[in-house]
C-alpha positions in Angstrom: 11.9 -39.1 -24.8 8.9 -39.2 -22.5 6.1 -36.9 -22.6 7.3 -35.2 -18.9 10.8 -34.8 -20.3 8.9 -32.7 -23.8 7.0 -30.5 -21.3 9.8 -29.6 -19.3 12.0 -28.4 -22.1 8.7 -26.3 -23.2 8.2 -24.6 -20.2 12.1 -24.1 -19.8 12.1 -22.6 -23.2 9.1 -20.2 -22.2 10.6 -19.4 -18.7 13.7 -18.2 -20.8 11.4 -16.0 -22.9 9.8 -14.1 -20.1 13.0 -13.5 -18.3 14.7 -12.4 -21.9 12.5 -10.0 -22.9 12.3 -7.7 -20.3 16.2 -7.7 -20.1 16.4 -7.0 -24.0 13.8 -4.0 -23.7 16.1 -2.7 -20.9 19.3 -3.0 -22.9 17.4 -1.5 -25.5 16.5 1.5 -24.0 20.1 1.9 -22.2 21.3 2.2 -26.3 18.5 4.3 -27.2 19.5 6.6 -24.3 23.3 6.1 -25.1 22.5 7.0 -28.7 20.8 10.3 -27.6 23.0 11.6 -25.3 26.3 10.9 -27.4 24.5 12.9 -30.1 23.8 15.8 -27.9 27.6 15.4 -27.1 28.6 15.5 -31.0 26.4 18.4 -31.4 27.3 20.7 -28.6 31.5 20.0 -29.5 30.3 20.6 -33.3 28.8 24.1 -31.9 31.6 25.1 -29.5 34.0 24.5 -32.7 31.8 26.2 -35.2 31.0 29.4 -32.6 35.1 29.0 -31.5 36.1 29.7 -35.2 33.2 32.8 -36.2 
């Protein structure tokens, strides 16, 4: 392998990185905001059920 062949493969690898990360922080915060509303959902059908029963 030649030497421009080496530094091509790096700054692939690194091109990868700065396009992943920003993509992973976004899916990230599409679960976190998933998480929270489905919990708020769980909780208010929890509520109705409880308050439907007393």
């Amino acid at each position: 392998m030649d030497m421009g062949r080496i530094l091509l493969i790096i700054l692939a690898v690194v091109a990868a990185l700065f396009l992943v990360g920003p993509l992973l922080g976004f899916a990230l915060g599409l679960l976190k905001w998933g998480l929270i509303i489905g919990g708020v959902a769980v909780a208010v059908v929890l509520a109705s059920k409880w308050f439907g029963r007393a």
